[in-house]
C-alpha positions in Angstrom: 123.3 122.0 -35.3 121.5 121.4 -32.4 118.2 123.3 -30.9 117.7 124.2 -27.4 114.4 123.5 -26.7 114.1 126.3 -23.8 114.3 128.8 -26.0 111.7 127.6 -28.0 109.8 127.2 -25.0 109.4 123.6 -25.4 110.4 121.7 -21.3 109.3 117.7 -23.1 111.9 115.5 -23.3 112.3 113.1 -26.6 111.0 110.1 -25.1 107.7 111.9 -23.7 107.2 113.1 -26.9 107.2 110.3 -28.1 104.8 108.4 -25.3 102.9 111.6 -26.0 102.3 110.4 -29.5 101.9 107.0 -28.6 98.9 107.6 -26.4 97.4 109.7 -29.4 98.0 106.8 -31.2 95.8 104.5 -29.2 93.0 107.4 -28.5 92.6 107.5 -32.1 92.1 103.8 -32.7 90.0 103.4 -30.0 87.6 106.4 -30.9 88.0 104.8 -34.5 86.9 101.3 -33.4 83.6 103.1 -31.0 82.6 104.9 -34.1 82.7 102.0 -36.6 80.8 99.5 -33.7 78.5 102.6 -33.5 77.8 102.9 -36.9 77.2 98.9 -37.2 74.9 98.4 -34.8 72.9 101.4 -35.9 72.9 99.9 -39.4 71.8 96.6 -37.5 69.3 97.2 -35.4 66.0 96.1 -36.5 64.0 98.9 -37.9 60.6 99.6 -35.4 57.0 99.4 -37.7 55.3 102.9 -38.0 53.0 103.3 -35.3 49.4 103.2 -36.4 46.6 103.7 -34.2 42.9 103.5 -34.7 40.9 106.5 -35.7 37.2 106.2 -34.3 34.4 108.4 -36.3 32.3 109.6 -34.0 28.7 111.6 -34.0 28.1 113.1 -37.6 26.1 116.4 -37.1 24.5 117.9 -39.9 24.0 122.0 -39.4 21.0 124.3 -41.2 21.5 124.4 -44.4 21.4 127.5 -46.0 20.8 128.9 -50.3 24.6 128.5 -50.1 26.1 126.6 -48.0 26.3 122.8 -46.3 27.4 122.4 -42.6 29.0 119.2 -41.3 30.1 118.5 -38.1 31.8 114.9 -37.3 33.7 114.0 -34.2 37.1 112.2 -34.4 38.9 110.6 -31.7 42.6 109.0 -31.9 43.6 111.8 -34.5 46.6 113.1 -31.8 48.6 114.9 -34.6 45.5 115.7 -36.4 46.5 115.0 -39.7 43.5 112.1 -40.6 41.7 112.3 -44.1 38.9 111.3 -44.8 37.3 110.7 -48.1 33.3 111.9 -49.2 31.9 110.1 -52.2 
């Protein structure tokens, strides 16, 4: 039994079908072979240091005190994220 391919709506021929397939074929494998050199050299590459810079104390004020309360006042520079710590003993 043989199928007309116009009524199925289908106007490829075998053998462009096939070429069709063939050029999926080497799509694949070269989108396979980008991905896995991809994936390599991101594994590879040397991993960068953290950054660190230098955080400079600055001018340490010291407000009125009051019957409750100390005031402190101390200027920071090179704190761009403004997430530096500092410890009080």
């Amino acid at each position: 039994m043989r199928i007309n391919s116009a009524f199925l709506g289908a106007t490829t021929r075998p053998h462009e079908v096939e070429a069709e397939m063939d050029t999926r074929k080497r799509a694949a494998s070269i989108l396979s072979l980008v991905l896995y050199f991809l994936a390599f050299n991101a594994h590879a590459a040397p991993q960068k240091a953290p950054e660190t810079r230098a955080v400079k104390a600055g001018e340490f004020l010291v407000d009125p005190p009051t019957l409750i309360n100390l005031g402190f006042e101390w200027a920071i520079s090179g704190d761009d994220n403004r997430n530096a710590k500092v410890d009080v003993s």
